[in-house]
C-alpha positions as CSV (number, residue, x, y, z in Angstrom):
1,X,-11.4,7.8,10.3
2,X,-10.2,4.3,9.3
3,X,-7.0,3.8,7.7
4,X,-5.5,0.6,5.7
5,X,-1.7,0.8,6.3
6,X,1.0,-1.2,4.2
7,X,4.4,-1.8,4.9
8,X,7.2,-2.6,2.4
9,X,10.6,-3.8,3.3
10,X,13.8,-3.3,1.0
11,X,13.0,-4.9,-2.5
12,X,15.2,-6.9,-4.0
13,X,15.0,-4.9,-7.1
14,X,14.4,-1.1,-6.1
15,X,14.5,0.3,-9.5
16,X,11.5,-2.2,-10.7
17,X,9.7,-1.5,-7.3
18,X,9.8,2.1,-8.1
19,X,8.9,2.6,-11.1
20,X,6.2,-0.2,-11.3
21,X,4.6,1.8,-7.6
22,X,4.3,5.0,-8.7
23,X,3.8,4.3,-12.1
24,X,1.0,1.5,-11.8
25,X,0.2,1.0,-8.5
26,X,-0.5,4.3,-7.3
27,X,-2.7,5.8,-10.4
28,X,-4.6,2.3,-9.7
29,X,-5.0,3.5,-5.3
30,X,-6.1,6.7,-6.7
31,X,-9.3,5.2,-8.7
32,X,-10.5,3.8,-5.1
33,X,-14.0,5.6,-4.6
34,X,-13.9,8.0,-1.3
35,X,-10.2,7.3,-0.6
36,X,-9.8,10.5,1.1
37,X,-6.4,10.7,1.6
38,X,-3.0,8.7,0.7
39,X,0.3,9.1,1.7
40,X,3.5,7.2,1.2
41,X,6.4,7.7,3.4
42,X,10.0,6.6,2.8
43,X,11.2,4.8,5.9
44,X,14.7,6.8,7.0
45,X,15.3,4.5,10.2
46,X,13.1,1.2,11.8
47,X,14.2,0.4,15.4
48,X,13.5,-2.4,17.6
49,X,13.1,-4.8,14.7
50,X,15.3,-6.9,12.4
51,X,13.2,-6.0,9.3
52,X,14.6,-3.6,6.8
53,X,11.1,-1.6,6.1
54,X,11.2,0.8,3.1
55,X,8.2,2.7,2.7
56,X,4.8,3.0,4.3
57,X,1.7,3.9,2.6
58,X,-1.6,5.1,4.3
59,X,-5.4,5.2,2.5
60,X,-7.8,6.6,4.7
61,X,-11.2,6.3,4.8
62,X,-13.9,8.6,6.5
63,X,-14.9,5.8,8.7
64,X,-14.6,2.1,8.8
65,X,-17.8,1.4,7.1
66,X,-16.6,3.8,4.0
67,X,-13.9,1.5,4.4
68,X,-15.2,-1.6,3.9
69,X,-17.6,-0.6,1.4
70,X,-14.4,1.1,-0.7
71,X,-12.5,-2.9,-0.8
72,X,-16.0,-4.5,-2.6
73,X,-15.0,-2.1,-5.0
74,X,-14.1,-3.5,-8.3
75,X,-11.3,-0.8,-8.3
76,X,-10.1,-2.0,-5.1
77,X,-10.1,-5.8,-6.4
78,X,-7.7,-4.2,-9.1
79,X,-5.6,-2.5,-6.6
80,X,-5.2,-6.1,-5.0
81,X,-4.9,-7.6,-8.1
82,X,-1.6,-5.7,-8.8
83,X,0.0,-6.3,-5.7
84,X,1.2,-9.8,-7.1
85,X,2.9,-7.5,-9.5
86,X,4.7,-5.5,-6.7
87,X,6.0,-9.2,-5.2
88,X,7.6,-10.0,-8.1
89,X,10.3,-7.0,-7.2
90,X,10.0,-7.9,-3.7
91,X,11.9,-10.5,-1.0
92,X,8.1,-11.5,0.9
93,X,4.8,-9.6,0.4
94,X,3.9,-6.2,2.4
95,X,2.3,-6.8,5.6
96,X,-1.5,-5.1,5.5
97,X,-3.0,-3.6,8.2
98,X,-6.6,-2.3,8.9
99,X,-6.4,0.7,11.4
100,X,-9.3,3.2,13.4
């Protein structure tokens, strides 16, 4: 299993950040070919840090190979595309992490 993992901290305009997610950005994850699983999970309490996260979103992958083969993907170029979208309702970009 690989995963990609995002984090979001508090946008600075939560209505726009939510509608444009699960309106745009998430029909757009959901064309990735063999995503086998997403989840998005509000963030109810951070500890040990400063930052002000607000949700956390998993794609997972069967193994890091799918992976990497799934982000030569044109739909995945779109999917990164449209983060500079998301910015726009956000204080800094979400931090991106590639997991096993």
């Amino acid at each position: 299993m690989a995963k990609i993992i995002v984090t979001y901290d508090q946008p600075k305009d939560q209505e726009g950040f939510e509608k444009h997610y699960h309106e745009v950005h998430i029909p757009l994850v959901q064309k990735v070919p063999n995503l086998k699983g997403a989840e998005v999970h509000r963030v109810l309490q951070s500890m040990y840090t400063d930052e002000k996260l607000y949700l956390i979103a998993e794609l997972q992958f069967e193994s890091p190979e799918v992976l990497t083969q799934a982000l030569a993907t044109p739909e995945f170029q779109e999917v990164q595309g449209d983060v500079k979208n998301l910015v726009a309702y956000l204080n800094k970009p979400p931090v991106v992490a590639i997991v096993d």
